[in-house]
C-alpha positions as CSV (number, residue, x, y, z in Angstrom):
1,X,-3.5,16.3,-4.7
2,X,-1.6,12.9,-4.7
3,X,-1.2,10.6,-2.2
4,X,1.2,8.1,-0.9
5,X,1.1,5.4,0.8
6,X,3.1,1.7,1.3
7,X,1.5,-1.5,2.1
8,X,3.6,-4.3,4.2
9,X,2.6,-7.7,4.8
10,X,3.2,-11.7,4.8
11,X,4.1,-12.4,1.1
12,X,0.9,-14.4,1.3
13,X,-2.5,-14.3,-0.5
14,X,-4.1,-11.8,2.2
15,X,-1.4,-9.2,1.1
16,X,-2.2,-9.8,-2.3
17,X,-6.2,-9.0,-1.4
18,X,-4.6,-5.3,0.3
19,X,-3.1,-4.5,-2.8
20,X,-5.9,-5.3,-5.0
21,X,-8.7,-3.7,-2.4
22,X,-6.9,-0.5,-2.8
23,X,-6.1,-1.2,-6.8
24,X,-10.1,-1.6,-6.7
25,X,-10.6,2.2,-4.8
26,X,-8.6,3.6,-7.9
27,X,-5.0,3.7,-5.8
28,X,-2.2,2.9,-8.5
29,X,0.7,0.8,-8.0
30,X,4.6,3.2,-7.9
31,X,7.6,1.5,-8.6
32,X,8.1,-2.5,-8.0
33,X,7.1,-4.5,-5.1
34,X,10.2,-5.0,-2.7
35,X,10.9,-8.5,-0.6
36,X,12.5,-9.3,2.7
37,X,13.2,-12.1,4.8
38,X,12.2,-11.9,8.4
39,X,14.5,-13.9,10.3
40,X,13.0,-14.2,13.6
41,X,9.5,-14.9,12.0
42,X,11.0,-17.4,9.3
43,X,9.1,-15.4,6.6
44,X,9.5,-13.3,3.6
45,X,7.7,-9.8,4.0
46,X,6.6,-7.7,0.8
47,X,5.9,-4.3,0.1
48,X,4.3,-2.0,-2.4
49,X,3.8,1.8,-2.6
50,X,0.7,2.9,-4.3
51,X,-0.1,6.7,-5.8
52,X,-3.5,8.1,-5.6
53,X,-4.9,11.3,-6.9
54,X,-8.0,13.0,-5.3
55,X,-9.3,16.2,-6.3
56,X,-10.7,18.9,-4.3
57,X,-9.1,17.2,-1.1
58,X,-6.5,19.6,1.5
59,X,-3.4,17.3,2.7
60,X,-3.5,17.1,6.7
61,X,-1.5,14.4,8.9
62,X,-5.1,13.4,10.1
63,X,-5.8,11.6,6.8
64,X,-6.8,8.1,7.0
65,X,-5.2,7.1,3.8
66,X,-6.4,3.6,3.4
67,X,-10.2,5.6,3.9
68,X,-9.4,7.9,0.5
């Protein structure tokens, strides 16, 4: 089974930690990281989906992705 799932953040260093915590837990980066400015917080936002494949696992709505 694969899963999805997009992280969102401050384009800061504590984003960049997300992405490589779930690099580390063998998640994948899909596709190219997309940017955004946030007007009423004066800040650029960044976001990145990640792929993982886990075998032997059934898909339910409960999931905790960031826990897989």
């Amino acid at each position: 089974m694969q899963l999805y799932r997009v992280l969102t953040g401050p384009d800061d260093s504590s984003f960049c930690h997300r992405v490589s915590e779930a690099l580390s837990k063998g998640w994948q980066l899909y596709g190219d990281p997309s940017y955004a400015h946030d007007p009423v917080a004066g800040t650029m936002r960044v976001a990145q989906a990640v792929v993982k494949t886990v075998q032997g696992a059934k898909y339910s709505s409960d999931m905790k992705l960031g826990e897989q």
